[in-house]
N, C-alpha and C positions, 0 to 999 in steps of 0.2 A: 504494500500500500504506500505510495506515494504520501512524504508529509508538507507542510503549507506552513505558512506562518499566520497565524492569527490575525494578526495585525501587522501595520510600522516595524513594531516595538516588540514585537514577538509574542507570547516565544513560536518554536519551531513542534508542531503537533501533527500526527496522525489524523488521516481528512477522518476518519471516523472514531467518534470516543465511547468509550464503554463504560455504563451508568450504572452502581447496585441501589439504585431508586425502588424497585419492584423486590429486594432481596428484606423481607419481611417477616417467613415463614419460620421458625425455630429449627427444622429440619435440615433448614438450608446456612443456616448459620455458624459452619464450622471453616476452620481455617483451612482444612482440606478441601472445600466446595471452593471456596474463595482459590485458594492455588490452585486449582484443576482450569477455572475460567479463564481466569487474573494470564496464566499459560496459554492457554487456546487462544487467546485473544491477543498477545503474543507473538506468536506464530504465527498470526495472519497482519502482522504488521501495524496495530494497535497499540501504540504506548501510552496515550492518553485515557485515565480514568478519572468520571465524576463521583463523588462520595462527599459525605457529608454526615456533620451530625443527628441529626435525627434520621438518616437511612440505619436501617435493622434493626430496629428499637433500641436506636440508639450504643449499639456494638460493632456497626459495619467498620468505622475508620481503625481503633485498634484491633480487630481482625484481619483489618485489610492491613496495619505496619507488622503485624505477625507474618501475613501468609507474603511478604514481599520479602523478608528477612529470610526467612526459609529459601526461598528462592532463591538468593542469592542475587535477587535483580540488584544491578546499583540505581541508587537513588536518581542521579544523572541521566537515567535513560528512560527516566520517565517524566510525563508532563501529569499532574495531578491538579485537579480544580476540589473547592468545596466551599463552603456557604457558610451563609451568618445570615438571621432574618430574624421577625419581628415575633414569626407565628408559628409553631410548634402544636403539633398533633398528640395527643394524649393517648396512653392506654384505652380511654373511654370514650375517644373518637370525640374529646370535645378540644377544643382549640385555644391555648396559654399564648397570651400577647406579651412581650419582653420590649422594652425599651432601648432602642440602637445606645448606647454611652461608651463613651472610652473605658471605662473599666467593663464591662460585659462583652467586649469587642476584644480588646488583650485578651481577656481570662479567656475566652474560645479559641481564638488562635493559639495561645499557650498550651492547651488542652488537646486541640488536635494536631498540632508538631508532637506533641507526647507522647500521642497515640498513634503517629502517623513512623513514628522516631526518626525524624525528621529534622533538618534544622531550618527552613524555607518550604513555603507553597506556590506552588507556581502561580496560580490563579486564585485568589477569592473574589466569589459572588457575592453580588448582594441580592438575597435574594426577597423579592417583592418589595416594590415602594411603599414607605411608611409614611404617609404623608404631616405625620406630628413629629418627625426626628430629625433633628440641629442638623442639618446637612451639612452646616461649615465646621459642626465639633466631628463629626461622622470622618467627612471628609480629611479632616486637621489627622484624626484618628487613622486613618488609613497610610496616609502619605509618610507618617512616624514608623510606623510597621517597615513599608517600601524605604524608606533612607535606612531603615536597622537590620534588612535584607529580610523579613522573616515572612514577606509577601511578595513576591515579584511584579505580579502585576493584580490588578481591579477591573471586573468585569460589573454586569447586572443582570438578573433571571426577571423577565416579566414587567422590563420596565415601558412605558409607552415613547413614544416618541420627543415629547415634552421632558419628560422624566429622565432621562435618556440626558437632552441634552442642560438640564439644570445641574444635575451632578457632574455630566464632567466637566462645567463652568468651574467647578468648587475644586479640583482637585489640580496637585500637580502633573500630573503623568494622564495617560488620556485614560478612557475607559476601553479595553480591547476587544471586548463581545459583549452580546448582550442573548441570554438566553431564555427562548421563548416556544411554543407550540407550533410545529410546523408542517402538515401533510396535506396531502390531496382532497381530504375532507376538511382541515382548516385551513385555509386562504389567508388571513384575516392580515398577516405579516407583511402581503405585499400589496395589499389594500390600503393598509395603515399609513403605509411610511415607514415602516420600521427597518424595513430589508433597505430601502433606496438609502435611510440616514445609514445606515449602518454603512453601505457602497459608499456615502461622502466622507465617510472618513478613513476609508481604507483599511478597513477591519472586516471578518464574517461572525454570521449569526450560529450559534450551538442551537440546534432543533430537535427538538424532543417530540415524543411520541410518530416516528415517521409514519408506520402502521396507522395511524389514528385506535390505540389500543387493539390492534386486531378485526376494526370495522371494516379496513383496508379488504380485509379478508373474508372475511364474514357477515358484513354488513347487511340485512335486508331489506334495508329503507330504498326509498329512487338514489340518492345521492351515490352512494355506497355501489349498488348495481351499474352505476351508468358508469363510475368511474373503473370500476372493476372490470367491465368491459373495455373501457379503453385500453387499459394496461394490460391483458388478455391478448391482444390485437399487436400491438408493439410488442412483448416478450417474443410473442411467435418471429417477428423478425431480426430478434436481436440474441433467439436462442437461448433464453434466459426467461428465469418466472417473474411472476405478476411483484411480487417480495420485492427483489433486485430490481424494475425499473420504478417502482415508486419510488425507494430509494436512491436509485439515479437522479430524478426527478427533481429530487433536495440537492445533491452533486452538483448540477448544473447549475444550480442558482449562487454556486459557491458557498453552499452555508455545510455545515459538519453535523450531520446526522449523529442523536445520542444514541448508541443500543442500548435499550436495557432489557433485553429477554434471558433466561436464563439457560434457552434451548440452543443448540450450541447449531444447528441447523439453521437458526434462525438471526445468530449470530453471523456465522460465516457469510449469508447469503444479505447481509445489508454490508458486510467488508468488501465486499467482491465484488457487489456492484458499483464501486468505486473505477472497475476498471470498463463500464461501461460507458462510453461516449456518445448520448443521446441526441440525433440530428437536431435542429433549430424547430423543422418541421413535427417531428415527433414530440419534442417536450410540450409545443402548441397542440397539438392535438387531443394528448393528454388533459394540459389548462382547461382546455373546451369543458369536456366532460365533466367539469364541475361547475360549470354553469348551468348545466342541464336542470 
């Protein structure tokens, strides 16, 4: 798999990154499940993975600096992102609001270098706009991190266009993605503006859910069938399944598709269609289909 630079400013990443967002289950939570992926993924030219505190109830990041240690990966050869936000999901499915501050900002990033055993992150999100938080102490807070090396750079999950560009007014270093929902059943990215700002500033988008959770696949509503037909019709010419050119799909727009499946079939076929090059003509054809 060919790798891209994010932005300008870097860093240097795998067009595709591998997410344990969906890694929930208790079953699947052992540091041998996490090595067995964390490998596969790997091997199909993947260095980039997204994680985060609250992914596995809250055990995925030190699992995941166990199952890296193990491996024997060097820290160096990997691009790692993870997050800080306002909102946090409860054992009880009910949702805890925290307050962006410089001291709740350190103590997480101290926390997951710790756990990461780590001494730098390549990436922190922010993830979702909080629209009641000192964006100049937030920001002030960030930039201290990046001159102490212990963040390389600052992205955003979910910011709108507006939101987007107020924060990185406040910061010193730009913002280098912004990561947001992006597949053939949600549009909404290059409707918005988001995908075009994000082109003005020479950076790409992290997109998540490419499948649109498996509707992609299974969908039975019109949207879902008509597009699925499209994709059906282009695979057959390009030899390849309905999976991989939706995927492409995202490729073409230059943004970096998130996997987070755990099926390793399902892995491999959104890395691979990385090496698919979708005519001009085909990627439109595709768009159509969701106008329908």
């Amino acid at each position: 798999m060919k790798k891209v630079f994010l932005s300008d400013s870097g860093p240097e990443t795998s067009s595709a990154i591998y997410s344990f967002w969906r890694w929930q289950n208790e079953a699947d939570l052992k540091v041998d499940k996490l090595k067995d992926i964390i490998q596969f993924s790997i091997d199909l030219g993947i260095n980039a993975f997204d994680i985060s505190p609250i992914y596995g109830k809250g055990q995925l990041e030190e699992l995941f600096g166990k199952a890296i240690q193990e491996l024997g990966i060097k820290r160096s050869d990997l691009v790692l992102f993870s997050k800080i936000g306002v909102r946090k999901e409860l054992a009880d499915g009910s949702i805890e609001y925290r307050e962006l501050t410089e001291k709740s900002i350190k103590e997480q990033i101290d926390l997951t270098l710790k756990n990461l055993n780590s001494d730098y992150l390549d990436v922190l999100l922010i993830h979702d706009y909080d629209p009641l938080m000192n964006i100049d102490a937030v920001a002030s807070t960030l930039t201290s991190l990046q001159i102490r090396g212990k963040v390389k750079h600052v992205g955003v999950s979910n910011f709108n266009v507006q939101q987007h560009k107020l924060f990185s007014s406040r910061l010193s270093n730009e913002v280098v993605t912004n990561h947001f929902e992006l597949n053939l059943l949600n549009t909404q990215a290059l409707e918005d503006g988001r995908i075009d700002f994000i082109k003005e500033n020479y950076s790409k988008p992290m997109a998540f859910g490419p499948l649109a959770d498996g509707r992609i696949l299974n969908g039975e509503d019109d949207l879902a069938i008509s597009v699925r037909e499209s994709l059906q019709v282009v695979a057959e010419k390009y030899n390849s399944n309905i999976e991989q050119i939706a995927v492409a799909w995202i490729y073409k727009l230059g943004a970096l598709p998130i996997i987070g499946s755990l099926n390793k079939e399902r892995i491999r076929n959104a890395a691979t269609a990385n090496e698919i090059q979708l005519t001009h003509a085909d990627w439109h054809y595709i768009y159509d289909a969701t106008k329908n």
